[in-house]
KOLTORLUM-773981 format. One record per residue (C-alpha): z, x, y; residue in one letter; residue number from 1. Coordinates in Angstrom, 1 decimal, padded with zeros to 4 digits. Layout:
      up    east   north  type  seq
       Z       X       Y     A  NUM
...
***
This chain:
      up    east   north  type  seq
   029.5   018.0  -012.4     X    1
   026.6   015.3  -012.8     X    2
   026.5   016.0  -016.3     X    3
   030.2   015.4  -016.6     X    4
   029.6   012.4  -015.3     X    5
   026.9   011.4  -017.6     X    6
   029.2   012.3  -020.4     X    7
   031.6   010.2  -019.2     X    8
   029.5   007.3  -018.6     X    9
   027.9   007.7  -022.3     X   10
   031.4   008.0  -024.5     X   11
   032.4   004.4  -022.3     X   12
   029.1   003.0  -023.3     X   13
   029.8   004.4  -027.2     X   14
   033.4   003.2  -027.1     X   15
   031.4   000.0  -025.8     X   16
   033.9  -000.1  -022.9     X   17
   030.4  -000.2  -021.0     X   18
   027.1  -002.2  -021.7     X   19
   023.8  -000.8  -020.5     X   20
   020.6  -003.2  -019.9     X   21
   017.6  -003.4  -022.3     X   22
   014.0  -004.6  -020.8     X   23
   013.5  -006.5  -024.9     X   24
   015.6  -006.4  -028.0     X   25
   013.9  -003.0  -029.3     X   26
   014.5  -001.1  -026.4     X   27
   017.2   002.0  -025.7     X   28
   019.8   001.0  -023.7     X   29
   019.8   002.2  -019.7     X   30
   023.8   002.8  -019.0     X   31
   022.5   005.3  -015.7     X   32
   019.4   007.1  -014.2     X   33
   020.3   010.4  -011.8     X   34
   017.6   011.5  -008.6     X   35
   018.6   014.6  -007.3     X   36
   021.4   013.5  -004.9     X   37
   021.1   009.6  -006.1     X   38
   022.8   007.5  -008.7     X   39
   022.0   004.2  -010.2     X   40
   024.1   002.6  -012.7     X   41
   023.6  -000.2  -014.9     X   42
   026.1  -002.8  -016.7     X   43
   026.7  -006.0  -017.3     X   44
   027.7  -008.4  -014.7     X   45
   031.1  -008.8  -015.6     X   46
   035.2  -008.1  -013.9     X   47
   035.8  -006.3  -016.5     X   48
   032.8  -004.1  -016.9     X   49
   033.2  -003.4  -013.0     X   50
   036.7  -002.7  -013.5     X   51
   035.9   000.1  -016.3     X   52
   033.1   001.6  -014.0     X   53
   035.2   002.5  -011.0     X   54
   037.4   003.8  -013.8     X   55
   035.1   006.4  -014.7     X   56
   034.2   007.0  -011.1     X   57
   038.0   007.8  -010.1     X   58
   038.4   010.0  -013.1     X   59
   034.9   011.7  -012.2     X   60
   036.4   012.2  -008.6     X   61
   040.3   013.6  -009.4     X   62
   038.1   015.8  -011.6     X   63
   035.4   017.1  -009.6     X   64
   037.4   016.8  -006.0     X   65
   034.5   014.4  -005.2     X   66
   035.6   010.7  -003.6     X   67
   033.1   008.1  -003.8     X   68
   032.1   005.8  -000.8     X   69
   031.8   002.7  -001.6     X   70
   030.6   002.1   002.0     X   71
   026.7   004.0   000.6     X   72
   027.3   002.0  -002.9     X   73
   025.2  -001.6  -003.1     X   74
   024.8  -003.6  -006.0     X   75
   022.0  -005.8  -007.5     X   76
   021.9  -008.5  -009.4     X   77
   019.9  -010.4  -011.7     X   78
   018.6  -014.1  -010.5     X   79
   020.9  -015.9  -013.9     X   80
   024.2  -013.7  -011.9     X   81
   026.6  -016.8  -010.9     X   82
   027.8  -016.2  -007.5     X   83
   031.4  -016.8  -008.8     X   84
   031.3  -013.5  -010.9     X   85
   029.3  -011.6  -008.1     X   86
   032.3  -012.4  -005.8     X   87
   035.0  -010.8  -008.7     X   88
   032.7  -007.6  -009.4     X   89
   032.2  -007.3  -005.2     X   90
   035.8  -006.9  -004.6     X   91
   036.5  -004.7  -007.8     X   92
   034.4  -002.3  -005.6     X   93
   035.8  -003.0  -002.3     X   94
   033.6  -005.8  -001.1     X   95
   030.7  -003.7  -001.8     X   96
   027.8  -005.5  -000.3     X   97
   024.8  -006.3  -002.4     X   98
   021.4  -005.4  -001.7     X   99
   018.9  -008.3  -001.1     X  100
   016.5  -006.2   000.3     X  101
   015.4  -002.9   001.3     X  102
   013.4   000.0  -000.2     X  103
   014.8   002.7  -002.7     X  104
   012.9   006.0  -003.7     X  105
   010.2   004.2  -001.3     X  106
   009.6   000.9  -003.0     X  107
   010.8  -002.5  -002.4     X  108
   014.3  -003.2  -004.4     X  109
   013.1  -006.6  -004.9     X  110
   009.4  -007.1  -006.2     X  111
   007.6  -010.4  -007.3     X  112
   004.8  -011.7  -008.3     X  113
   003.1  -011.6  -004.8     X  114
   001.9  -008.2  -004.7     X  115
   000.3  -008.5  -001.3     X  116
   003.8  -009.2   000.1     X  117
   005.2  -006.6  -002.0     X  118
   002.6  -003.9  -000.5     X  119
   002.5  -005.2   002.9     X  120
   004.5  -002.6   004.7     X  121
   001.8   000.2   002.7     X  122
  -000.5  -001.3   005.3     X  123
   001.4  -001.6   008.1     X  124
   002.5   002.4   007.6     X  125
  -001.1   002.7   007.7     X  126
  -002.2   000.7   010.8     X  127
   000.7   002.6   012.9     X  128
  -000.5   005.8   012.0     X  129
  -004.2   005.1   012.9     X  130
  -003.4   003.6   015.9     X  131
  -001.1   006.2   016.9     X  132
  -003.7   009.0   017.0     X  133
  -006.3   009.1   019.9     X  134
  -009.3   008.4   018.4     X  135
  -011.6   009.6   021.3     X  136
  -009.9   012.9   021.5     X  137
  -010.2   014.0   018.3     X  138
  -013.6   015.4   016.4     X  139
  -014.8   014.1   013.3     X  140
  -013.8   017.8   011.5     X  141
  -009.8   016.6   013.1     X  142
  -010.5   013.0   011.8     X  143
  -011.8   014.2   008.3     X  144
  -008.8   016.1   007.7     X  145
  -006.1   013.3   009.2     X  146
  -007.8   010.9   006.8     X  147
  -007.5   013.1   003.7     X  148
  -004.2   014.9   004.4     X  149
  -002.1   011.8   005.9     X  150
  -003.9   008.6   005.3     X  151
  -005.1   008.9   001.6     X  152
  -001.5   010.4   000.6     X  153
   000.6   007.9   001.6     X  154
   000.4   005.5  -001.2     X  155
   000.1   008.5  -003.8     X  156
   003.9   007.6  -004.7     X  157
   003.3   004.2  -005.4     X  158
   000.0   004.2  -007.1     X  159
   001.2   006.5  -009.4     X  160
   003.8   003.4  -010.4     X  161
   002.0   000.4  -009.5     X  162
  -001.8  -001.4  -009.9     X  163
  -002.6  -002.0  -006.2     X  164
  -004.5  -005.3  -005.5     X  165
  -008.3  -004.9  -005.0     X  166
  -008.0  -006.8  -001.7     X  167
  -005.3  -003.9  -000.7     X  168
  -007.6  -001.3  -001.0     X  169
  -010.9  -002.7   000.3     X  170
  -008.7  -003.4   003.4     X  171
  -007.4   000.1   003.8     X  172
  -010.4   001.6   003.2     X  173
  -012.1  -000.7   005.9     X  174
  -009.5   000.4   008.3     X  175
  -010.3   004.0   007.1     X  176
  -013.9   003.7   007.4     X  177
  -012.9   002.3   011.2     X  178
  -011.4   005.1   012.1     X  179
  -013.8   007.4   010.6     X  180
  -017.0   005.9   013.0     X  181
  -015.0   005.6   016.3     X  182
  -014.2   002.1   016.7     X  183
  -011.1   000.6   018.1     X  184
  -009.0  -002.4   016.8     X  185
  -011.3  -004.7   019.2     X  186
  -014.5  -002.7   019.0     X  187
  -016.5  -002.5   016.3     X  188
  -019.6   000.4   015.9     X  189
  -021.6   000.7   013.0     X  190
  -020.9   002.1   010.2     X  191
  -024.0   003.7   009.5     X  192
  -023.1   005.0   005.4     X  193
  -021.3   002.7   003.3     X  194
  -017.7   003.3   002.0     X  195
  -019.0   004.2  -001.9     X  196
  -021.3   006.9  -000.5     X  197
  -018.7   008.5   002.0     X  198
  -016.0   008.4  -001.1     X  199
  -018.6   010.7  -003.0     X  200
  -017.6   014.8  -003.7     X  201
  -019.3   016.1  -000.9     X  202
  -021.8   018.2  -003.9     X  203
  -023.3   014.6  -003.9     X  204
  -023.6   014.1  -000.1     X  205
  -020.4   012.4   000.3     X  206
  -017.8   013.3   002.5     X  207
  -014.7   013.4  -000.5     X  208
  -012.9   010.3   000.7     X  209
  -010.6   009.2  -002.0     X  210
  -011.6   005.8  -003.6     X  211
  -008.4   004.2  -003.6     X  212
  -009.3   001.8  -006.7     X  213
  -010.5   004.8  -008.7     X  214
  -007.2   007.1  -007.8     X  215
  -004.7   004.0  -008.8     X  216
  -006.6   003.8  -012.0     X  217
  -006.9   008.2  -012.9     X  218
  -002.7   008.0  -012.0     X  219
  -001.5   004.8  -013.9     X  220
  -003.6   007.0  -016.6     X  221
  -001.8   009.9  -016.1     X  222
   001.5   007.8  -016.5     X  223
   000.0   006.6  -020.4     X  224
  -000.7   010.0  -021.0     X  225
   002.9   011.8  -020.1     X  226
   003.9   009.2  -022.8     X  227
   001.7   009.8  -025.4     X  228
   002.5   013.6  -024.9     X  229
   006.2   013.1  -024.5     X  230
   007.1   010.3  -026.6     X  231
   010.6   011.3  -026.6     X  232
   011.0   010.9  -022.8     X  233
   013.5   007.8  -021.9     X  234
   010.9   006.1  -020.1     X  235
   008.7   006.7  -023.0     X  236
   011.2   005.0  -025.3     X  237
   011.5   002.1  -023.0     X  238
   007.9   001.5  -022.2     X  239
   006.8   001.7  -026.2     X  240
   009.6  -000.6  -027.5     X  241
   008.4  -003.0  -024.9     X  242
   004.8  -002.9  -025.0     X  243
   003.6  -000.2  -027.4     X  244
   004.6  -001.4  -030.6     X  245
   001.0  -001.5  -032.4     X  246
   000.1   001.6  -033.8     X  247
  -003.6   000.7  -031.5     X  248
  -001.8  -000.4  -028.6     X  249
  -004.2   001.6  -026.8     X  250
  -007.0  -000.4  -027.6     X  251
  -004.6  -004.1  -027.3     X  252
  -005.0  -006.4  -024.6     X  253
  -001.4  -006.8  -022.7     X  254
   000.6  -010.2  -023.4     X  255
   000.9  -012.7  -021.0     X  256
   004.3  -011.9  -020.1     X  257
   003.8  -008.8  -019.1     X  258
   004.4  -007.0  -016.2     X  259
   001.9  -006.5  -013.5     X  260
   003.6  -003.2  -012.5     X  261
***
């Protein structure tokens, strides 16, 4: 049925009865990305664009015996949107409410240019997990193993997708390395090994704490590589029109507009 849908979707986009977004000039045009169970579908901000989505939707649902709640949909829009045709487009959908913030696939919606702000709840996930657990009743066999199997893979998701700031991670690892000797929000023992030597393989006389900097790096890596492997990946298309486009782009400092994500 999803496909169906896709299929639909495309054949409005090729009749251009739909219009897609584009991140530059060069780059494939995004009509709708599927997650398992989730949809997100992209056009441009006009009536009648709106109008010929919740087309395809209700031929997608007399089809499939599917309906669509409009109650789950919420719509985004960009900063340049005027609020006259955001009104229009809201009640094509039935006063669909738009999303001004939030978190989808567990990242912000709406992300700036202050990436401590954007980041902020990764460290307040953290703090209430720490101070949830009873320090003094726990070993430092029970600690090593909360810290490597909770702690350390909580932002796995989003370092995979974003460059954390340095100041991010020097905190978490200071309230790691907290934890980890005994002391309490308002206590403060010594730490009697310093945080590079404890995030050493344990071979080396470290303890295998992940280095938070190091692991962002090894997985935005990883990200470069699934594209150089699979160049013919959609993401792969998007991310080279945009800012691959030198045949050394590898070796090519990033432009000034760039992203930061």
């Amino acid at each position: 049925c999803t496909e169906w849908l896709s299929n639909l979707i495309k054949k409005a986009v090729d009749n251009k009865h739909l219009t897609g977004i584009k991140i530059c000039r060069d780059s494939p045009m995004v009509s709708h990305l599927f997650f398992v169970d989730d949809s997100l579908l992209c056009c441009k901000a006009s009536k009648k664009k709106a109008q010929k989505l919740k087309e395809v939707l209700k031929i997608y649902g007399q089809a499939s015996g599917q309906e669509v709640n409009f109650d789950k949909f919420a719509m985004l829009f960009s900063r340049n949107s005027p609020k006259r045709v955001r009104g229009e487009i809201s009640k094509v959908f039935d006063n669909m409410k738009e999303a001004h913030s939030g978190k989808y696939l567990g990242l912000s919606m709406t992300i700036g240019r202050d990436k401590n702000q954007v980041f902020g709840f990764l460290m307040n996930n953290i703090n209430s997990k720490l101070q949830g657990w009873k320090q003094k009743l726990l070993s430092q066999g029970g600690k090593e193993v909360l810290i490597k199997a909770v702690i350390m893979a909580m932002p796995t998701y989003i370092m995979s997708c974003f460059k954390l700031p340095k100041g991010l991670c020097k905190a978490v690892s200071a309230k790691i390395a907290r934890f980890w000797w005994g002391g309490g929000e308002q206590e403060n023992k010594v730490h009697w090994v310093r945080w590079s030597k404890l995030s050493e393989v344990k071979g080396k006389g470290g303890m295998g704490f992940r280095d938070l900097e190091a692991s962002n790096l090894a997985m935005l890596a990883k990200q470069i590589w699934r594209i150089v492997i699979n160049p013919n990946l959609l993401v792969s298309k998007v991310l080279k029109a945009k800012y691959m486009k030198e045949d050394d782009w590898l070796g090519q400092q990033p432009p000034n507009n760039a992203s930061w994500c």
